[in-house]
Residue frames relative to the residue before (quaternion, step in Angstrom):
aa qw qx qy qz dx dy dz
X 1.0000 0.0000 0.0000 0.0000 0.00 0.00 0.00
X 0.4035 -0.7151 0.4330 0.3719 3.47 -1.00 0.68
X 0.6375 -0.4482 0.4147 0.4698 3.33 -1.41 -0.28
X 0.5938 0.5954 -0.3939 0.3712 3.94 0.82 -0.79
X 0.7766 0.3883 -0.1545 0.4714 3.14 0.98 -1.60
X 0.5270 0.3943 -0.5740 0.4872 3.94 0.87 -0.01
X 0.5756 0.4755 -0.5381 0.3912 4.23 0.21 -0.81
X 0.7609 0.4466 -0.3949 0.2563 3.24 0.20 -1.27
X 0.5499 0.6820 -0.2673 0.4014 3.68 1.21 -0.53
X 0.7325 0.3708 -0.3074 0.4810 3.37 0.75 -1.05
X 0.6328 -0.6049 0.3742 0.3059 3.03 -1.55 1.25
X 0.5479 -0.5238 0.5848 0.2889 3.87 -1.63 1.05
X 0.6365 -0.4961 0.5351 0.2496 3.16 -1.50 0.79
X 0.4998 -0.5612 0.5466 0.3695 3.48 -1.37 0.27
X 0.5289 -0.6091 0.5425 0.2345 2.71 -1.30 0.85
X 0.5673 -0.6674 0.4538 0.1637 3.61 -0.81 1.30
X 0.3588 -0.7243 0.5615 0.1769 3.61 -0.67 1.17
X 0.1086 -0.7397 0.6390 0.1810 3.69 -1.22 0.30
X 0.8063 -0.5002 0.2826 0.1410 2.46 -1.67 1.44
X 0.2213 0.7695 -0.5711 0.1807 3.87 -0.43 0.89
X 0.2528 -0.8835 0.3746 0.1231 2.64 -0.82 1.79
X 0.8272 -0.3341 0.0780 0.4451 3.84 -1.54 0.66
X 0.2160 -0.7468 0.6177 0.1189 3.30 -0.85 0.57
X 0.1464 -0.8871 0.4151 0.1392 4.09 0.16 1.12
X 0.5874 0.5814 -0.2999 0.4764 2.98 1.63 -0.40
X 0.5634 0.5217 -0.4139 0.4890 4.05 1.00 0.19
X 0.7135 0.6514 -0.2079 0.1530 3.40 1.14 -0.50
X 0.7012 0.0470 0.0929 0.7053 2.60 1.63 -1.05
X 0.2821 -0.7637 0.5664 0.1279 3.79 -1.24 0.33
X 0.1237 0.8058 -0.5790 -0.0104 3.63 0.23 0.87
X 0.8499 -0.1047 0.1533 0.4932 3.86 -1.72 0.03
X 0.7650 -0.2406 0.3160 0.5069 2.78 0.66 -1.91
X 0.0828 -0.7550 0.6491 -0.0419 4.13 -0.25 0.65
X 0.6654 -0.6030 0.4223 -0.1241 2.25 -2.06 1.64
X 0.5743 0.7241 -0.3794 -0.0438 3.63 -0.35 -0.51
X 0.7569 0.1156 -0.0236 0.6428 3.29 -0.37 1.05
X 0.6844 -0.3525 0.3968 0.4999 3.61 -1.26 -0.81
X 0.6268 0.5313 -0.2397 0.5171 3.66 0.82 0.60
X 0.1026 -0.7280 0.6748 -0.0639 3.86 0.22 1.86
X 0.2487 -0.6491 0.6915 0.1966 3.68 -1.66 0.77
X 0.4295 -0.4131 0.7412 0.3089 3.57 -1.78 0.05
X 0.7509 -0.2937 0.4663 0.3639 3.45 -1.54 0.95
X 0.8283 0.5145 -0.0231 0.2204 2.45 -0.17 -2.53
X 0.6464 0.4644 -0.3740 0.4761 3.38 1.02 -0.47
X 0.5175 0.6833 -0.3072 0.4134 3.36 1.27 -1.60
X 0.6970 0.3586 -0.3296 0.5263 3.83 0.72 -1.17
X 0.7178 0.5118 -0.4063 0.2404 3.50 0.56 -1.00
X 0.6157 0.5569 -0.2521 0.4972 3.81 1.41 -0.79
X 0.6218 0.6311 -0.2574 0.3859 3.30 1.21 -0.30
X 0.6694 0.2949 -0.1759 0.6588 3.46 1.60 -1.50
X 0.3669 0.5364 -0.5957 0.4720 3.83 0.51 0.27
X 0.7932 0.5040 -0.2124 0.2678 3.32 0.00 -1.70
X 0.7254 0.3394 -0.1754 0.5726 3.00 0.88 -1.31
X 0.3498 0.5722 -0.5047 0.5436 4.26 1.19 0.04
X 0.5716 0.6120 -0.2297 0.4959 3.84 0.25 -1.43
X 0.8267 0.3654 -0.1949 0.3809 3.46 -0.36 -1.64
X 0.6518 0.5249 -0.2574 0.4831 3.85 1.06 -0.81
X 0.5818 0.6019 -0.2186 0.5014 3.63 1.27 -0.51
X 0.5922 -0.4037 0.2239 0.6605 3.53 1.23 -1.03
X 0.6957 -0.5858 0.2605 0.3240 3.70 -0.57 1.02
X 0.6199 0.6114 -0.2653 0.4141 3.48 0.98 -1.57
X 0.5823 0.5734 -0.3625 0.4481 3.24 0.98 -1.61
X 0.5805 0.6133 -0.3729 0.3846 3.43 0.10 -0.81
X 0.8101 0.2683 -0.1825 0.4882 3.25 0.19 -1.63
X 0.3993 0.6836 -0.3864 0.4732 4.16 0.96 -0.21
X 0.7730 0.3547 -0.3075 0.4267 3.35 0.39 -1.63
X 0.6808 0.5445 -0.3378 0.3547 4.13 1.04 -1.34
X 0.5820 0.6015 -0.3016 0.4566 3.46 1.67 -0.93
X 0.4909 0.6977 -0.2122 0.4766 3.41 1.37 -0.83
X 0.7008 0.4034 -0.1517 0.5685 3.56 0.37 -1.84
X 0.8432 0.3034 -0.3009 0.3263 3.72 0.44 -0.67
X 0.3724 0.5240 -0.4628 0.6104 3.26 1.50 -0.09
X 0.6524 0.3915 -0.4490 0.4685 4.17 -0.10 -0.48
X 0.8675 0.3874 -0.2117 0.2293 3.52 0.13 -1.09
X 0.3383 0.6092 -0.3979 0.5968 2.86 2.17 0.10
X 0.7103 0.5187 -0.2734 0.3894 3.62 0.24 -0.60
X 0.6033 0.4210 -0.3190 0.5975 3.66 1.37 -0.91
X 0.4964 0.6299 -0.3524 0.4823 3.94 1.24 -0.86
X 0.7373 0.4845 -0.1789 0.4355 3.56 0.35 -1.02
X 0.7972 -0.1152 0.1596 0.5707 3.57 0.84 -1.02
X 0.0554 0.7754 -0.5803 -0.2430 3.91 0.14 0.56
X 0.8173 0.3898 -0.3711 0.2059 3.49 0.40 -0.46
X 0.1266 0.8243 -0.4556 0.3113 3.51 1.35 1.53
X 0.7995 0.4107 -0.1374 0.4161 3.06 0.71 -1.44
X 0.5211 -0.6613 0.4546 0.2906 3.41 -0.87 0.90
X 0.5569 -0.6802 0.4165 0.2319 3.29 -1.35 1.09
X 0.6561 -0.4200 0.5240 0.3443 3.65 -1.34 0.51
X 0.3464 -0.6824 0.5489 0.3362 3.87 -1.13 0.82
X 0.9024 0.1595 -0.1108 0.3846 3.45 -1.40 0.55
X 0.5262 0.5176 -0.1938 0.6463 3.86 2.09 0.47
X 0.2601 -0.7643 0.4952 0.3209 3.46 -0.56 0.94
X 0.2976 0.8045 -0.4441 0.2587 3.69 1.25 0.36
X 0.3028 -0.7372 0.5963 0.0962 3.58 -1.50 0.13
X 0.0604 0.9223 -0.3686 0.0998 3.41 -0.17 0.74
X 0.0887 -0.8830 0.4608 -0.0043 3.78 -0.78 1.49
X 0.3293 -0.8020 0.4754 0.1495 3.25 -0.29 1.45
X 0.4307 -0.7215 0.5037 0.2008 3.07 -1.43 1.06
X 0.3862 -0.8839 0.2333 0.1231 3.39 -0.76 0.51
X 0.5214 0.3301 -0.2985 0.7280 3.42 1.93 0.40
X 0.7214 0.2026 -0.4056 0.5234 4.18 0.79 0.03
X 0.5303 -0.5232 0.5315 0.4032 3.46 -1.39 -0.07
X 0.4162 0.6869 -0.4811 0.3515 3.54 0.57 0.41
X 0.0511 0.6058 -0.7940 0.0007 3.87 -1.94 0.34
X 0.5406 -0.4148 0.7072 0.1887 2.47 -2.33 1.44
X 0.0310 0.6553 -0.7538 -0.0372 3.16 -1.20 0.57
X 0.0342 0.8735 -0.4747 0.1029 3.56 -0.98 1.39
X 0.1460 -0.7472 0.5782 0.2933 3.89 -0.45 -0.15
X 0.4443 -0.7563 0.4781 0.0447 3.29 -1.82 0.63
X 0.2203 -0.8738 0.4013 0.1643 3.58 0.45 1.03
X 0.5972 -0.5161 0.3413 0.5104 3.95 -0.79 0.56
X 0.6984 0.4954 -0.3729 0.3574 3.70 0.71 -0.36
X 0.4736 -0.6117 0.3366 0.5368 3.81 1.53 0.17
X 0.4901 0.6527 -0.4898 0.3065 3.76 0.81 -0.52
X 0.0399 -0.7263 0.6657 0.1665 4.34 -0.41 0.38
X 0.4277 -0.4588 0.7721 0.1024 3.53 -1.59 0.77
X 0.3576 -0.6398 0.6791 -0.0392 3.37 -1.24 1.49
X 0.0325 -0.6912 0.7175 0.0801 3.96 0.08 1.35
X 0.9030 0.1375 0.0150 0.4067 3.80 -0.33 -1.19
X 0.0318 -0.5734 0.8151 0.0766 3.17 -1.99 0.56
X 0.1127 0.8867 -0.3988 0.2049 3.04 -0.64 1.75
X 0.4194 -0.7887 0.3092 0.3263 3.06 -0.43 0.50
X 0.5558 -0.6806 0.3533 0.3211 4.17 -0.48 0.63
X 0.8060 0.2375 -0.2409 0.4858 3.15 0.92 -0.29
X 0.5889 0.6407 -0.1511 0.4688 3.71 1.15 -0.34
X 0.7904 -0.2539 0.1929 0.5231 3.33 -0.35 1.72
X 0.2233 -0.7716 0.5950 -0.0261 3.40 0.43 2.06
X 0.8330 0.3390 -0.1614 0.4063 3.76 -1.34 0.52
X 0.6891 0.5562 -0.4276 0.1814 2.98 0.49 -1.51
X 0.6101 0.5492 -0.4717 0.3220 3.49 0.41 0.81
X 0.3492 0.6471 -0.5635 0.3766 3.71 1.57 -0.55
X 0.5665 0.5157 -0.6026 0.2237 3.82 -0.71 -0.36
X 0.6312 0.6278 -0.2702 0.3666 3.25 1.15 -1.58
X 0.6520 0.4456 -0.2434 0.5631 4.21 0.69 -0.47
X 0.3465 0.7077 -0.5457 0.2852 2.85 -0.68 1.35
């Protein structure tokens, strides 16, 4: 066997993960959590979590894509909540992600700070989060 064709044979190195940094909000789901100018529902906290990890079982990356995703959105609600165009018939506010079918769906308190009711999916059991506002 040549030398060209044994190199070419042996198996390529893995391909080298990049570096991504902790996501606290996949970890755990209390009452309610804090970050920054930007309080979650439980309920969302679980919902971004089984997306994520839904994602991750499909093909790993996906996973990480979808949390990079959510935080690239929630930076954005962080930055400005009252950018994003409201929810029809909901005094909510809502930013669609843009490689999952998914939206933050959030409200905005007089102090600019927004409360994170939903991670949700766009096409799946419409609303089912209005209970949560109140």
């Amino acid at each position: 066997m040549t030398k060209l064709h044994a190199e070419s044979l042996r198996s390529r190195p893995a391909p080298r993960r990049r570096f991504l940094p902790p996501r606290p909000w996949l970890k755990f789901a209390p009452r309610s959590v804090v970050f920054g100018k930007l309080d979650f529902d439980s309920r969302a906290l679980a919902e971004a979590r089984a997306a994520a990890e839904r994602y991750a079982k499909i093909h790993e990356p996906l996973g990480d894509a979808f949390a990079d995703e959510l935080q690239r959105c929630l930076g954005l609600i962080e930055a400005g909540p009252q950018r994003w165009p409201r929810e029809p018939d909901a005094p909510t506010r809502r930013v669609l992600m843009r490689r999952f079918p998914f939206k933050v769906v959030y409200l905005v308190a007089e102090d600019e700070r927004a409360y994170i009711v939903a991670v949700a999916h766009q096409h799946q059991k419409p609303n089912y989060w209005a209970d949560r506002i109140e």
